[in-house]
C-alpha positions as CSV (number, residue, x, y, z in Angstrom):
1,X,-2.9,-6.7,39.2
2,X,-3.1,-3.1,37.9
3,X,-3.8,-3.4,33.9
4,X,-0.7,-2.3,31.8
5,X,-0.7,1.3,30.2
6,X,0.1,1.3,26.3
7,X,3.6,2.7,26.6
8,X,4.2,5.5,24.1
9,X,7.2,4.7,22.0
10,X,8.9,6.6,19.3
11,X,12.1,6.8,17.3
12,X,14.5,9.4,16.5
13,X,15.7,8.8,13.2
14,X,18.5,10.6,10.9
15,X,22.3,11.1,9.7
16,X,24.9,10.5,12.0
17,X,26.3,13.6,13.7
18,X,22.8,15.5,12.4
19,X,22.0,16.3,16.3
20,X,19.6,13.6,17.2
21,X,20.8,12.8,20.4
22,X,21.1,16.2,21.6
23,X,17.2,16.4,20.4
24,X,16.8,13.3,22.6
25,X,18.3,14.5,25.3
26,X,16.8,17.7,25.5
27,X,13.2,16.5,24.7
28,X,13.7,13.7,27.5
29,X,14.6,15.9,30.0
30,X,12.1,18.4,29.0
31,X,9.2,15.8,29.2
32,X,9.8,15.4,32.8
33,X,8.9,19.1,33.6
34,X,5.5,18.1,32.3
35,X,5.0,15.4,34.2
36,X,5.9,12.7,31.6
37,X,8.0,9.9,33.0
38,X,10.2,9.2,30.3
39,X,12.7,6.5,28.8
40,X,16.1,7.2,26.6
41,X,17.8,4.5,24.8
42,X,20.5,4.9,22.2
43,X,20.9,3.0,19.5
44,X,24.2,3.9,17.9
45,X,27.3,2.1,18.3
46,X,28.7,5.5,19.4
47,X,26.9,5.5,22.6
48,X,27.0,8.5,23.2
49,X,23.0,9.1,23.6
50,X,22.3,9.8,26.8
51,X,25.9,11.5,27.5
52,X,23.9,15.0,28.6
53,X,21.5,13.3,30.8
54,X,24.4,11.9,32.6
55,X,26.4,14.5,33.7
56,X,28.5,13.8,30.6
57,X,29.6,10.5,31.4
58,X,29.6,7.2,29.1
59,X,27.5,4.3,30.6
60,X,28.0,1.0,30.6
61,X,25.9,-0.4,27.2
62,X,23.8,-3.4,26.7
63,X,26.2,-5.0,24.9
64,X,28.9,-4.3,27.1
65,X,27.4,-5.9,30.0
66,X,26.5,-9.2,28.3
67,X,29.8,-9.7,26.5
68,X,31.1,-9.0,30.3
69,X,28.6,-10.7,32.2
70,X,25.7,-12.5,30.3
71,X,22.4,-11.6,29.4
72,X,20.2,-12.4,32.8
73,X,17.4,-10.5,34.2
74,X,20.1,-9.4,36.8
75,X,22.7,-8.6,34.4
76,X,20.7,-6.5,32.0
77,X,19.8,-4.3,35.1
78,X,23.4,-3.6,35.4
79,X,22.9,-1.3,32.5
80,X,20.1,0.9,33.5
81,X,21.2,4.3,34.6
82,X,19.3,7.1,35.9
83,X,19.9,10.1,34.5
84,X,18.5,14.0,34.8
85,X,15.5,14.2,36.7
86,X,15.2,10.1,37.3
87,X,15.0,9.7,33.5
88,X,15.9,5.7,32.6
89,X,19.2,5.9,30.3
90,X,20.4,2.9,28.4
91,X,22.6,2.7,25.5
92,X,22.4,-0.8,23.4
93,X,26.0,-0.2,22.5
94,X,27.5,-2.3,19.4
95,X,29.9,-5.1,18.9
96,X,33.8,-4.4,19.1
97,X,35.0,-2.8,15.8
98,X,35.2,-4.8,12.9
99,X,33.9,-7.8,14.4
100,X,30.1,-8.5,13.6
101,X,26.8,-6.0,12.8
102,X,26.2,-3.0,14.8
103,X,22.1,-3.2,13.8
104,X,22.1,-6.7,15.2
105,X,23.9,-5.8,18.2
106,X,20.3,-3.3,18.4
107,X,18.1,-5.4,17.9
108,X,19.7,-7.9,20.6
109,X,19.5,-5.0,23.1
110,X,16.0,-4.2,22.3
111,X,15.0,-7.8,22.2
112,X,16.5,-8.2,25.9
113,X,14.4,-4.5,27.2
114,X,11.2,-6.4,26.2
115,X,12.2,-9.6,27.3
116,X,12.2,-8.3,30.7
117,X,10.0,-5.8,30.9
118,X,12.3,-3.1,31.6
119,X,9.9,-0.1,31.1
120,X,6.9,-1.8,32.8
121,X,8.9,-2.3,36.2
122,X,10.0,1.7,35.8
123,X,6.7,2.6,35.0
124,X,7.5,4.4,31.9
125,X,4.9,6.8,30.0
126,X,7.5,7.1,27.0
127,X,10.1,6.0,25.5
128,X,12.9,7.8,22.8
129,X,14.8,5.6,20.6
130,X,18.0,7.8,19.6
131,X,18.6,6.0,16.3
132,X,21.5,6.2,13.5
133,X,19.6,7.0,10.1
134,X,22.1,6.2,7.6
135,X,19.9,3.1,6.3
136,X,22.6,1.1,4.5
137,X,21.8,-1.7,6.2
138,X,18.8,-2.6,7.8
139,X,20.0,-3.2,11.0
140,X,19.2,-0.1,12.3
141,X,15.7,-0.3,10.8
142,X,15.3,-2.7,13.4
143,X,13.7,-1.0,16.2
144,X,10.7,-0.1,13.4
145,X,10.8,-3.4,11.8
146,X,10.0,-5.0,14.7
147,X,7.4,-3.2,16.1
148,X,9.5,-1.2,18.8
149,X,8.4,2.1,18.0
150,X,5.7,2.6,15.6
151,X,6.3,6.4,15.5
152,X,9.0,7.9,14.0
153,X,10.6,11.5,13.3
154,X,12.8,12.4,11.0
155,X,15.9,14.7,11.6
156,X,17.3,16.7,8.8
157,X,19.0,20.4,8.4
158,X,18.9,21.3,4.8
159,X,22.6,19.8,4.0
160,X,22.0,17.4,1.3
161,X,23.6,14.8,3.2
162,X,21.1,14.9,6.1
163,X,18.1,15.3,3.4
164,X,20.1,12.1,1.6
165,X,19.6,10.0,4.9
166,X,16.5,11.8,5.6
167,X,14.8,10.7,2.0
168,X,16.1,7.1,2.9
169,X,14.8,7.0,6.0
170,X,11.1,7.9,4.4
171,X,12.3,4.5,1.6
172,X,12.3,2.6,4.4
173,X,9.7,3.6,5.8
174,X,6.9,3.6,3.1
175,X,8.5,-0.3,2.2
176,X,7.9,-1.6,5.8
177,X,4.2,0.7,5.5
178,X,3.6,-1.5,1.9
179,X,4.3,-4.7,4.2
180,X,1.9,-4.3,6.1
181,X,3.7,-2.7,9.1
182,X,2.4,0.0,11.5
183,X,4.9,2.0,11.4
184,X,4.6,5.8,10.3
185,X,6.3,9.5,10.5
186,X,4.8,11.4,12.7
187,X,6.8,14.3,11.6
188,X,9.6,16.2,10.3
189,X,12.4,18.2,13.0
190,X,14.8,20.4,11.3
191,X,17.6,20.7,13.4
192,X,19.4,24.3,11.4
193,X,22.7,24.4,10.9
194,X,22.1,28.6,9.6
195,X,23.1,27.3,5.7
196,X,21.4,30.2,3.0
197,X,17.6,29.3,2.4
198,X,17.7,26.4,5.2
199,X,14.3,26.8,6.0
200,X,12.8,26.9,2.6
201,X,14.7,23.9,1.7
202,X,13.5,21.4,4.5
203,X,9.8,23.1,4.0
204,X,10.2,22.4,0.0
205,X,11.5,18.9,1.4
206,X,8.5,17.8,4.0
207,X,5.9,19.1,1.5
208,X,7.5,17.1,-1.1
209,X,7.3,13.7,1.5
210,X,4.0,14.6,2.0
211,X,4.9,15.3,5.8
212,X,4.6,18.3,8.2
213,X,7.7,20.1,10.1
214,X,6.5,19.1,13.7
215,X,9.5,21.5,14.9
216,X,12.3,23.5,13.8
217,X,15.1,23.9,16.0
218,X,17.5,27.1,15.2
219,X,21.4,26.7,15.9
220,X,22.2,28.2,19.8
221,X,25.5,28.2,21.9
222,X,23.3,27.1,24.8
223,X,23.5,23.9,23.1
224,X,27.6,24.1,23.1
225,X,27.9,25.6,26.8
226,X,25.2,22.9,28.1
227,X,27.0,20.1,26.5
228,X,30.6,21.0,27.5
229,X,29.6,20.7,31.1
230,X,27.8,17.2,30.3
231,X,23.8,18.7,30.8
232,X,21.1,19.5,28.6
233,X,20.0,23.1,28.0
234,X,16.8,22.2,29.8
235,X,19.1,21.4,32.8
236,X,21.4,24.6,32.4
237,X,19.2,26.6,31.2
238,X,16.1,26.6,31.5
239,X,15.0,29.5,31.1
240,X,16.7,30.4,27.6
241,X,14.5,30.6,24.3
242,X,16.4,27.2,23.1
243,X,15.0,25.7,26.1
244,X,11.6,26.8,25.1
245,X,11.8,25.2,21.5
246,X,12.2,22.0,23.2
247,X,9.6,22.2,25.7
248,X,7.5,23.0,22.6
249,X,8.3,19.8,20.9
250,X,7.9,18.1,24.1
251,X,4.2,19.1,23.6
252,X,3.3,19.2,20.3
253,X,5.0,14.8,19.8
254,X,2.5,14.6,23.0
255,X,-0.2,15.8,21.4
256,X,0.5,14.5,18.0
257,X,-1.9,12.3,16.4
258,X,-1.4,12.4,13.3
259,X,1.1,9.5,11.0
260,X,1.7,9.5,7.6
261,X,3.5,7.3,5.6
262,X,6.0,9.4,3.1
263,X,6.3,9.8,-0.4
264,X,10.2,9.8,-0.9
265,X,11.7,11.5,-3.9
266,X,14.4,10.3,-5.9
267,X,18.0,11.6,-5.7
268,X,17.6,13.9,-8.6
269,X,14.8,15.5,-7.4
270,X,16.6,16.1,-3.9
271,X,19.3,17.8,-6.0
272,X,16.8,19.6,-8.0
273,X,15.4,20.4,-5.1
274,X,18.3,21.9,-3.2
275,X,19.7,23.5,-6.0
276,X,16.5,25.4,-7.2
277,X,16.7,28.0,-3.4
278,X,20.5,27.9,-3.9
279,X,19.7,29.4,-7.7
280,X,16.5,31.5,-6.0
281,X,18.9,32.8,-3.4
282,X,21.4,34.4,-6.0
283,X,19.2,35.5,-8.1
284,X,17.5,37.7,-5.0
285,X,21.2,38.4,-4.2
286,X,21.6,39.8,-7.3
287,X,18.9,41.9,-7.5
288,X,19.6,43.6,-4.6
């Protein structure tokens, strides 16, 4: 009986729409050029995770399997997929609209991957959990409140929406850190959308949470032209500077040891915050 390996597990967290699940995708695919067997599972009720990694295509979720089927050792295998590169691609899917919690539908999904093992039988080094940040509720805190994945990184561009969900997310956080729970940010990602002063205003942010910017990931059509023929830019192309980014944030989560737990800031600080590089940004616009 071979001892089990601690399996590396770690969450994705931020706005809906913010990019995470191309981040996902991309880093996934880019940890198995480094020898990394890794693990994708998207928890969104969109589903849409792991799209890239699988050719494009929509995969049957967790959810969708045991409403069809039932929730068996058997059953749950119907929704593993392998995707780009042999990586293991599940989505924990979400009730039917309108009818019930999308956050419990998670955590049932989750619940079921431990249950049975799932990334011991695959022999996974590491897992991604694609994860909707817009804490309303705290069903999708659930993969951290639980003890799923310990380590967390935030995704935010400098839109005040994504730093909203972003500064939330680092509530959350620094409450479940209070109770005594293990979980902790192991960094910041800032995912650009090219908005004036972007960069100074998700630094201004992260030293403000008391956090570092693990990686910042500038806007690129490779990400467009990848995804409109269903692949990651590490899959179509790999050799382009965008694909470089993520191969560098592929190494520098693996060799991350570091966790912090956040000091969030209130909404008028955010504002305050936002607004003081939009006011610095005119003001150098005007003197020139």
């Amino acid at each position: 009986m071979h001892n089990h390996k601690e399996i590396r597990q770690i969450a994705l967290y931020g706005k809906g729409g913010i990019g995470k699940s191309t981040i996902s995708s991309n880093l996934t695919a880019a940890l198995t050029g480094i020898g990394i067997k890794p693990a994708q599972i998207g928890c969104d009720p969109k589903a849409d995770s792991v799209n890239t990694l699988m050719g494009g295509k929509f995969i049957d979720t967790i959810s969708d399997i045991t409403r069809e089927y039932g929730n068996s050792e058997e059953d749950i295998k119907k929704a593993i997929f392998k995707g780009f590169n042999d990586i293991l691609c599940m989505e924990s899917g979400g009730p039917i609209p309108g009818q019930g919690c999308a956050g419990r539908g998670v955590l049932f999904a989750l619940d079921l991957i431990r249950q049975y093992k799932i990334f011991e039988q695959h022999n996974i080094d590491l897992v991604v959990y694609d994860v909707l940040g817009d804490i309303v509720c705290g069903g999708f805190a659930q993969p951290i409140r639980h003890g799923f994945a310990e380590e967390v990184y935030i995704v935010t561009s400098g839109e005040y929406m994504a730093l909203y969900a972003a500064n939330n997310i680092a509530v959350s956080i620094k409450q479940f850190a209070e109770q005594g729970l293990k979980v902790r940010v192991g960094g910041i990602i800032g995912n650009l959308r090219n908005i004036a002063n972007e960069n100074e205003i998700i630094e201004n942010f992260a030293e403000r949470l008391k956090l570092p910017i693990i990686q910042t990931i500038p806007r690129s059509d490779y990400v467009q032209k990848s995804e409109l023929q269903g692949k990651t830019v590490i899959e179509r192309f790999p050799e382009s500077d965008q694909a470089e980014i993520y191969f560098g944030l592929a190494h520098k989560i693996l060799n991350n040891k570091d966790r912090f737990i956040p000091e969030p800031i209130t909404k008028q600080e955010l504002l305050q915050l936002i607004n003081f590089n939009r006011h610095a940004e005119l003001v150098s616009a005007s003197v020139q």
